[in-house]
DSSP file (Angstrom, degrees, kcal/mol; ACC not computed):
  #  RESIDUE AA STRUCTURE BP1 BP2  ACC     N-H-->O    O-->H-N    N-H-->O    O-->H-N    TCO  KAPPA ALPHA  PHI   PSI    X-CA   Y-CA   Z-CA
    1    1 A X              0   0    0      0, 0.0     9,-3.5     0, 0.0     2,-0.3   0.000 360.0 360.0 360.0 156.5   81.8   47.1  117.4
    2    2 A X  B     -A    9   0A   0     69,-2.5    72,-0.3     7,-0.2    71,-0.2  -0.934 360.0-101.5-126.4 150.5   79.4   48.4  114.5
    3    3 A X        -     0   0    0      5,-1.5    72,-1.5    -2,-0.3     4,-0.5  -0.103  11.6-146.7 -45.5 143.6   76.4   50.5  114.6
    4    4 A X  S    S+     0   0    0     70,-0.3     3,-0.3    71,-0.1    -1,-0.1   0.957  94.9  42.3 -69.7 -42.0   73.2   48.8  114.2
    5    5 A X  S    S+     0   0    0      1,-0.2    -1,-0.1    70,-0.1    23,-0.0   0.781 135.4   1.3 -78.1 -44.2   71.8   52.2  112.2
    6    6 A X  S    S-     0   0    0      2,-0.1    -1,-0.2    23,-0.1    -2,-0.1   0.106  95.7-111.9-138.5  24.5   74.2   53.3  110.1
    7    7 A X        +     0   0    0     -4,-0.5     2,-0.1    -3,-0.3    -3,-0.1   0.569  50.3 159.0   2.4  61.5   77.6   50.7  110.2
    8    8 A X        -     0   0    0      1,-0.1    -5,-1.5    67,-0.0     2,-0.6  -0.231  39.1-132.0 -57.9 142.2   79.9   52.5  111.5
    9    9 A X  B     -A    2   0A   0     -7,-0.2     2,-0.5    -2,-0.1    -7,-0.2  -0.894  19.4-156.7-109.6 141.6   82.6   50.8  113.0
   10   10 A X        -     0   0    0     -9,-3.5     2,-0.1    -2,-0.6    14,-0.0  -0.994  15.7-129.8-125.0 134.6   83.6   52.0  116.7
   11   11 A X        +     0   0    0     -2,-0.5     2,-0.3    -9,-0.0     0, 0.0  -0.377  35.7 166.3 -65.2 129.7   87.1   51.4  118.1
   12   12 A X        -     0   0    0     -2,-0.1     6,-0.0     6,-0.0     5,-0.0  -0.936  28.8-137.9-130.9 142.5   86.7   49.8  121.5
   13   13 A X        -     0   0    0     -2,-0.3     2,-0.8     1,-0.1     3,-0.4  -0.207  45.4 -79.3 -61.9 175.5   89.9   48.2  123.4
   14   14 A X  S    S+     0   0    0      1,-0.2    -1,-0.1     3,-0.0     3,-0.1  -0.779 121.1  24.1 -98.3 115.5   89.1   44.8  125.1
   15   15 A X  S    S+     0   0    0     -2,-0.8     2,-0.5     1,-0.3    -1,-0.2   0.120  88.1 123.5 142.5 -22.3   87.8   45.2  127.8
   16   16 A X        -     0   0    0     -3,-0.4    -1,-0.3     1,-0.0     2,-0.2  -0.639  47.2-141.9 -77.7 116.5   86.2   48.6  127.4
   17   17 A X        -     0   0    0     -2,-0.5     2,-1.0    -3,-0.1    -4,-0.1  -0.423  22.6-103.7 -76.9 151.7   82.2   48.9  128.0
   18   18 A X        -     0   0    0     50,-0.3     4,-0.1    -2,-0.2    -1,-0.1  -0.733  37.9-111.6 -71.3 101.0   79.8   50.9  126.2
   19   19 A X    >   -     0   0    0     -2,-1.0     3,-0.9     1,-0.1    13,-0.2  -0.077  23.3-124.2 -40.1 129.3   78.6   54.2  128.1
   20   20 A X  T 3  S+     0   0    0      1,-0.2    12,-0.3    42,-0.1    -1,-0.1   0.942 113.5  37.3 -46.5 -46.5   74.8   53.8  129.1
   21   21 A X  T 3  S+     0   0    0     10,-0.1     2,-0.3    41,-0.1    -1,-0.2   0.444  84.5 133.4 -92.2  17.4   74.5   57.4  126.8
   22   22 A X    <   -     0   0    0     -3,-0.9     9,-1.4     8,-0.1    10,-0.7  -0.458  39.5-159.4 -69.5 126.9   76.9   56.9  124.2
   23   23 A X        -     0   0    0     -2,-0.3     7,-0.2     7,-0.2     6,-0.1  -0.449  25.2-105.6-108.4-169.4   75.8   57.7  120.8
   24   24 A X        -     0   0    0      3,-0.2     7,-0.1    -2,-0.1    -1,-0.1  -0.282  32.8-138.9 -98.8-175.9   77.2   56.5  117.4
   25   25 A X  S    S+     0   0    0     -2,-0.1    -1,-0.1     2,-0.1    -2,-0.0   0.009  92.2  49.3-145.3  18.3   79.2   59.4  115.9
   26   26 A X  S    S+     0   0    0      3,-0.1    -3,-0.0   -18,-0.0   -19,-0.0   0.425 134.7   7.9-124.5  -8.0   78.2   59.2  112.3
   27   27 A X  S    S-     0   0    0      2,-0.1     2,-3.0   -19,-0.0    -3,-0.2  -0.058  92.3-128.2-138.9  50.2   74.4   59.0  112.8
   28   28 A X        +     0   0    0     -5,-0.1     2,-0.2     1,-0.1     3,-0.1   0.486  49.2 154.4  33.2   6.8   73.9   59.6  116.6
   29   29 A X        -     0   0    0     -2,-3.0     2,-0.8    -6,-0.1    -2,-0.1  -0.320  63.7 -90.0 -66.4 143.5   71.9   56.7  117.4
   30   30 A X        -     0   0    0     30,-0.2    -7,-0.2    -2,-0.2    -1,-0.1   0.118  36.7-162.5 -48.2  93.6   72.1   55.4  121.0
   31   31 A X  S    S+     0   0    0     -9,-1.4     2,-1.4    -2,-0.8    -1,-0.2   0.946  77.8  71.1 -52.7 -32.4   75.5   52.5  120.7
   32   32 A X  S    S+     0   0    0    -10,-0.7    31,-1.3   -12,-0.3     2,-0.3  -0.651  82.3 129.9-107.9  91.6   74.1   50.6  124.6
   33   33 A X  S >> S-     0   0    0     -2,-1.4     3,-6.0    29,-0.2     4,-0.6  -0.895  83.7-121.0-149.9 145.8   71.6   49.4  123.1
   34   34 A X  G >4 S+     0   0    0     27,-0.4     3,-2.8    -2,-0.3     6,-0.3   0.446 120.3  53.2 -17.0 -75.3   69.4   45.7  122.4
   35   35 A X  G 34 S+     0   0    0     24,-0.5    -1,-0.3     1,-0.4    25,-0.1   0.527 113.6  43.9 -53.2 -19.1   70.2   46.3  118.2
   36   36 A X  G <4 S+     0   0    0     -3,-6.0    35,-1.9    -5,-0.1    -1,-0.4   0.762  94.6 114.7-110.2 -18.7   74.4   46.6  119.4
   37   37 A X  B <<  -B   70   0B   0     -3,-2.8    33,-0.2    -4,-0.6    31,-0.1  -0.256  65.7-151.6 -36.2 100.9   74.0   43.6  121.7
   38   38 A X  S    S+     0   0    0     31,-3.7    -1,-0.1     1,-0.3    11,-0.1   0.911 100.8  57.1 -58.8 -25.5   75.9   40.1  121.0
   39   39 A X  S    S+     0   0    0     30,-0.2    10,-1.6    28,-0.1    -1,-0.3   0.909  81.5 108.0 -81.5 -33.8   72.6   38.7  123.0
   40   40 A X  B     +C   48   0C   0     -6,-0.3     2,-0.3     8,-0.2     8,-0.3  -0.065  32.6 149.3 -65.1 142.1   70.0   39.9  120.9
   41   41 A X    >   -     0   0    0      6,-5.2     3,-1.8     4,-0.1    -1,-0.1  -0.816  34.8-148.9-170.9 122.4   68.1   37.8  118.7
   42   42 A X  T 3  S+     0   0    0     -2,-0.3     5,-0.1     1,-0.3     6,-0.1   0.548  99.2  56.4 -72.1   7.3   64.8   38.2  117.7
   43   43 A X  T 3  S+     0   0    0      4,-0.2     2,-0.3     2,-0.1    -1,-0.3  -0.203  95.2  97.3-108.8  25.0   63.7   34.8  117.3
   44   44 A X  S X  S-     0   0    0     -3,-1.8     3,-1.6    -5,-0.0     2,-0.4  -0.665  87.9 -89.6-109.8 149.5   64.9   34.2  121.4
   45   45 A X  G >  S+     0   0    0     -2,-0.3     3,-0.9     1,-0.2    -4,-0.1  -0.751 121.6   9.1 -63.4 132.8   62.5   34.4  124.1
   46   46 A X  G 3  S-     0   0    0     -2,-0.4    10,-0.3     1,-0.2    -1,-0.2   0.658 129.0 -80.9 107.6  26.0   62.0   37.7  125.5
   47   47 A X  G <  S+     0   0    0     -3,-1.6    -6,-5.2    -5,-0.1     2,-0.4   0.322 107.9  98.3  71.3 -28.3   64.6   38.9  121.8
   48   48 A X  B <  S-C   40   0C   0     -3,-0.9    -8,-0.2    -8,-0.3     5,-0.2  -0.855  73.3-149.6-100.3 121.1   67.8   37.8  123.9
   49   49 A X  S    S+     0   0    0    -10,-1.6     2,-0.7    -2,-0.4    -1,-0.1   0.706  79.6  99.0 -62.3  -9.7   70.1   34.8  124.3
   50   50 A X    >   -     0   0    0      1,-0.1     3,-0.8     2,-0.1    -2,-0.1  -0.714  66.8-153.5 -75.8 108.7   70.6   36.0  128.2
   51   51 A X  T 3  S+     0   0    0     -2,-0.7    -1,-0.1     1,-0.3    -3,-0.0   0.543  86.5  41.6 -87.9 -14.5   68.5   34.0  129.9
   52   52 A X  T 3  S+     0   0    0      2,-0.1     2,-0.4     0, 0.0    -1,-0.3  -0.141  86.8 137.7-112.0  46.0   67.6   36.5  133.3
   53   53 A X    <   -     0   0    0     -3,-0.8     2,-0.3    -5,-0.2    -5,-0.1  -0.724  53.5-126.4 -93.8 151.4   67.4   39.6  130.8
   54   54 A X        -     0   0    0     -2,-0.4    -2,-0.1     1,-0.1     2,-0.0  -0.596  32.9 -89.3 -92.7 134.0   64.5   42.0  131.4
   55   55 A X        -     0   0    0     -2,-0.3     2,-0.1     2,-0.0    -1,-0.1  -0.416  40.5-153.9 -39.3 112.0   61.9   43.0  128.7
   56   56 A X        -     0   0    0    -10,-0.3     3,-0.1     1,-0.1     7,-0.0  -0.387   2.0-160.5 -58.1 161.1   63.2   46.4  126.4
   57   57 A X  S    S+     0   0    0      1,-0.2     2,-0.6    -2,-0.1    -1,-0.1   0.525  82.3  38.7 -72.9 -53.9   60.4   48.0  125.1
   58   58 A X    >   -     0   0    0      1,-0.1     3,-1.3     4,-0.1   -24,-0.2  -0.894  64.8-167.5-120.2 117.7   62.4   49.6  122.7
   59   59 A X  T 3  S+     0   0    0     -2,-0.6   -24,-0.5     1,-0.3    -1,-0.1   0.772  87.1  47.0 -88.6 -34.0   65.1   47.6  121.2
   60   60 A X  T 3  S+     0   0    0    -26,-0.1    -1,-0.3   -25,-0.1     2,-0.2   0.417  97.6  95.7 -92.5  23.9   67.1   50.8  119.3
   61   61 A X  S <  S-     0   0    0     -3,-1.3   -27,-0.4   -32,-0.1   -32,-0.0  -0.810  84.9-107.1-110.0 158.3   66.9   52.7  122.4
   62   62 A X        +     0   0    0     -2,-0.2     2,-0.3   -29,-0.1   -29,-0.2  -0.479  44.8 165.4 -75.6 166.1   69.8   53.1  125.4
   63   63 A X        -     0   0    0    -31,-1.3     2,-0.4     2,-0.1    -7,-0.0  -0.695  47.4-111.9-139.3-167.5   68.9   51.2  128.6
   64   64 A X        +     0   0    0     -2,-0.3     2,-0.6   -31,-0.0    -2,-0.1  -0.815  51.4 155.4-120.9  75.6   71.0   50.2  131.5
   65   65 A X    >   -     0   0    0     -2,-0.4     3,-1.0     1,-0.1    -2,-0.1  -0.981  34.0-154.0 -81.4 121.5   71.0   46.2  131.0
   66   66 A X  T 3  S+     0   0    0     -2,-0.6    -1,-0.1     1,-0.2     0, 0.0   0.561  85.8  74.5 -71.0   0.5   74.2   45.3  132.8
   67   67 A X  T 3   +     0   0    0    -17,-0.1     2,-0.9     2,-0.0    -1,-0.2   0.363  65.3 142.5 -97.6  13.0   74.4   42.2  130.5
   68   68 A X    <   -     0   0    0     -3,-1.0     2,-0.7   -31,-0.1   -50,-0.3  -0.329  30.0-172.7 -79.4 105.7   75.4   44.1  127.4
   69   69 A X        -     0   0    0     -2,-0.9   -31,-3.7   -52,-0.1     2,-0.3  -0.651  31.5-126.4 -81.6 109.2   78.0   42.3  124.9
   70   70 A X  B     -B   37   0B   0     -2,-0.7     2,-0.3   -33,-0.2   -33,-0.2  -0.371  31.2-147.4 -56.3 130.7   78.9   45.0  122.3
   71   71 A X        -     0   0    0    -35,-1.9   -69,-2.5    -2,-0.3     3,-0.2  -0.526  21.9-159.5 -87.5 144.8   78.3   43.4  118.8
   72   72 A X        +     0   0    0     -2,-0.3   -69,-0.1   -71,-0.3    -1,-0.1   0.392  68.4  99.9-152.3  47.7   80.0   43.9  115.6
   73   73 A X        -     0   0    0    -71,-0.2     4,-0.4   -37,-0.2     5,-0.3   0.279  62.8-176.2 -51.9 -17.7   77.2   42.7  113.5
   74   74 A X        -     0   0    0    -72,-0.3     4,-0.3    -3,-0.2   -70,-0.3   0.618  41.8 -76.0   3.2-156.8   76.4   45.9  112.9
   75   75 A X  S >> S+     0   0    0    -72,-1.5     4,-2.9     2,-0.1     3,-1.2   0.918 118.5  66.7 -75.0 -39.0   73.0   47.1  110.6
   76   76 A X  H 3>>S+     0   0    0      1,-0.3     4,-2.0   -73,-0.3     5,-0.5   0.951 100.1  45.0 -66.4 -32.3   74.8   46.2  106.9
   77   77 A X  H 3>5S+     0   0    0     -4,-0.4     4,-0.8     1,-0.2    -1,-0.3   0.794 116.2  51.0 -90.6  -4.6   74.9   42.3  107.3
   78   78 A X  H <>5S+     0   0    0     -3,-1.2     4,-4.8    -4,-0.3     5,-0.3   0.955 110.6  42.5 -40.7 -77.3   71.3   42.4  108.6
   79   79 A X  H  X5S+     0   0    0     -4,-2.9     4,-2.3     2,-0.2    -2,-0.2   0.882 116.2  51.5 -54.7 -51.8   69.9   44.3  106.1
   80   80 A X  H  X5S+     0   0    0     -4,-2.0     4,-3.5     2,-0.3    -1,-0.2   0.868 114.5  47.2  11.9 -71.4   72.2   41.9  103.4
   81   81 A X  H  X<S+     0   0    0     -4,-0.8     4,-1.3    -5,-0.5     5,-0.4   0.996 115.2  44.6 -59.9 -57.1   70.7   38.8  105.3
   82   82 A X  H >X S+     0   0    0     -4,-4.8     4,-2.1     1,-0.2     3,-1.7   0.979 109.7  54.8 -54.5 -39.3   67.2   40.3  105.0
   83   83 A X  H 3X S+     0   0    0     -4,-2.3     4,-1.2    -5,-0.3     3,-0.3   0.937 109.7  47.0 -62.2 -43.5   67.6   41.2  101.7
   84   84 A X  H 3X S+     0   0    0     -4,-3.5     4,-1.2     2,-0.2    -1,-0.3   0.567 105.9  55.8 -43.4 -27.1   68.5   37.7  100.7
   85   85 A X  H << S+     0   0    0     -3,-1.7    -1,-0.2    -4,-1.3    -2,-0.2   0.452 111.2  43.8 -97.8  -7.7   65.9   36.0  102.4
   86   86 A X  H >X S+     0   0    0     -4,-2.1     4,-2.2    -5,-0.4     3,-0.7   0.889 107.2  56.3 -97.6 -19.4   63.2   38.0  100.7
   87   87 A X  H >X S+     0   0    0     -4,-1.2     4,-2.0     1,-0.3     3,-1.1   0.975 111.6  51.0 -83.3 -69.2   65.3   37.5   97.1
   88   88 A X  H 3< S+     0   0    0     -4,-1.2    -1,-0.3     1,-0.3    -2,-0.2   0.409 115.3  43.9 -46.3 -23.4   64.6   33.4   98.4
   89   89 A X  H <4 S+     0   0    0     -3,-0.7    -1,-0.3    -4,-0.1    -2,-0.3   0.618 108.0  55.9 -90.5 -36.1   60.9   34.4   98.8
   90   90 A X  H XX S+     0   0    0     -4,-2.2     3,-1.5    -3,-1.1     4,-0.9   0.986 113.6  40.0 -45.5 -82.8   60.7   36.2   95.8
   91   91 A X  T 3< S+     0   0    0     -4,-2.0    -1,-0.2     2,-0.2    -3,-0.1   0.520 111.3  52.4 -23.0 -29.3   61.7   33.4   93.9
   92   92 A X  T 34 S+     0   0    0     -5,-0.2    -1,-0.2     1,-0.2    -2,-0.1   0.506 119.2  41.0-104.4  -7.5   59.9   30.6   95.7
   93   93 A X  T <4 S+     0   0    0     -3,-1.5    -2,-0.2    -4,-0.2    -1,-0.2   0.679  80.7 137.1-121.9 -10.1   56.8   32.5   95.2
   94   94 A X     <        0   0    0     -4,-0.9    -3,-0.0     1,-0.2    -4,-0.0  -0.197 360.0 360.0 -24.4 111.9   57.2   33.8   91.8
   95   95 A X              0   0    0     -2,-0.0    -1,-0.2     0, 0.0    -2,-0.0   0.214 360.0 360.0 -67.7 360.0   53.8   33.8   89.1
């Protein structure tokens, strides 16, 4: 999986779960969390593709949801994607 924060990549076997307190080990942000999640997506109901998942408040924070698929999306191809879709906005919107 990769970090959401800082995209780090972390080793996990298959089959190995994320500790509810596990942090990232180059910037110490909380790893069981919404942002490391294969279900999150913010354009979902409720942020998640799992349909009986419970409202986070706080999406970078840990929680206990037993329905957590480690991602390994990490932060860079986010930020990438955003950056691209404003570059496409830039453009479209340009004086």
């Amino acid at each position: 999986m990769r970090c959401f924060a800082c995209d780090t990549s972390i080793d996990l076997a298959p089959g190995d779960r994320v500790a509810f307190r596990a942090t990232c080990d180059g910037c110490n942000a909380d790893l069981h969390c919404c942002r490391n999640c294969g279900f999150h997506d913010p354009g979902a109901q409720n942020q998640c593709r799992e349909p009986g998942a419970e409202w986070v408040g706080d999406r970078e924070r840990a929680n206990h949801c037993e329905d957590f698929a480690a991602s390994d999306r990490g932060g860079g191809e986010a930020a990438a994607a955003a950056s691209a879709a404003k570059s496409v906005l830039d453009d479209l919107f340009k004086k």
